[in-house]
C-alpha positions as CSV (number, residue, x, y, z in Angstrom):
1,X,0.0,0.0,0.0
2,X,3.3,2.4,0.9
3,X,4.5,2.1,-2.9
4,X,1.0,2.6,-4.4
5,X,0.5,5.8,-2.2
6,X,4.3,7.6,-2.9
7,X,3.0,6.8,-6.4
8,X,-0.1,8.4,-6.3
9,X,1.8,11.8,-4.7
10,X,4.2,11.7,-6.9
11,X,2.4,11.6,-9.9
12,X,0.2,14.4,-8.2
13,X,3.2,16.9,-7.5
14,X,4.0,16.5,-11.3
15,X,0.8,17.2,-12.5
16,X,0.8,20.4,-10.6
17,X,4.0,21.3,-11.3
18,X,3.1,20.7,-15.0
19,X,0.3,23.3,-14.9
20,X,1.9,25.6,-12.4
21,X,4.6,26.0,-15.7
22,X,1.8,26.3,-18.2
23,X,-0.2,29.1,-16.3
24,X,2.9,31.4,-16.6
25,X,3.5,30.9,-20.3
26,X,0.3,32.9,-20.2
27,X,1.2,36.2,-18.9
28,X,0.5,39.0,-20.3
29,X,2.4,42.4,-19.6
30,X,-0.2,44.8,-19.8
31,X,2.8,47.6,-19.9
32,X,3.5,46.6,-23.7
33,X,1.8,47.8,-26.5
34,X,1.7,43.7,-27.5
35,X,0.3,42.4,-24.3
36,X,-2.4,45.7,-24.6
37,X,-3.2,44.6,-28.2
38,X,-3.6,40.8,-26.9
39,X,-6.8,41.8,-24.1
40,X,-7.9,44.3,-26.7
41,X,-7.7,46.9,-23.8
42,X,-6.5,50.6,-24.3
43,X,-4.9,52.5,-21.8
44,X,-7.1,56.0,-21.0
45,X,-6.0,58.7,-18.2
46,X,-7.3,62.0,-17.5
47,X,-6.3,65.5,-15.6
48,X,-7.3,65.7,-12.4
49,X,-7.8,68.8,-10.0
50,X,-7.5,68.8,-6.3
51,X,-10.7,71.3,-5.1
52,X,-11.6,72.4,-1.8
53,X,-14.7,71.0,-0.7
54,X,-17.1,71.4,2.3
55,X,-16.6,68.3,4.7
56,X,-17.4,67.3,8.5
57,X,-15.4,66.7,11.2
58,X,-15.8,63.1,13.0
59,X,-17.7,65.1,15.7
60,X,-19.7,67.0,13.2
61,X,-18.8,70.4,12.9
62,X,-18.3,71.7,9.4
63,X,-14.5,72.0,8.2
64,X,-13.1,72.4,4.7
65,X,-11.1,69.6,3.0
66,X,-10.1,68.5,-0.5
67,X,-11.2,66.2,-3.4
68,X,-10.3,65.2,-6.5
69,X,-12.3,66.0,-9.7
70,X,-13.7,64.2,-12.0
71,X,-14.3,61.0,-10.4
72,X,-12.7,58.4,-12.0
73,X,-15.8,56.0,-12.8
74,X,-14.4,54.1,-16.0
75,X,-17.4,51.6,-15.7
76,X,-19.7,54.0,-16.5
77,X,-17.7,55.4,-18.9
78,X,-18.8,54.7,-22.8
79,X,-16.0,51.9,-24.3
80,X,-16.2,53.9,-27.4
């Protein structure tokens, strides 16, 4: 029974070890204009301004602080 279960691991290590080496022949660096072109993704960025903004303090009172405009809400963005 000894033999037939070092068998059974072993043969189990390889297969993960087998897919462990497939899974990263199947990166993709998404910093190349390649590995962009492979997702069909495009890279997209936008100016941003800080703004002074009313705000509250954690015991309530009214204080000024700052935010960033426009919000960056790609998923409701247009893909066009």
């Amino acid at each position: 029974m000894r033999p037939f279960l070092l068998l059974v691991v072993s043969f189990a290590v390889w297969q993960t070890g087998a897919e462990a080496v497939f899974a990263q022949a199947a990166k993709i660096d998404l910093r190349t204009r390649e590995g962009v072109a492979a997702v069909k993704g495009a890279w997209r960025y936008q100016d941003v301004k800080i703004i002074e903004v009313e705000g509250k303090s954690k015991n309530g009172s009214a204080n000024r602080t700052y935010d960033d405009e426009p919000k960056a809400n790609w998923a409701r963005r247009s893909s066009s």
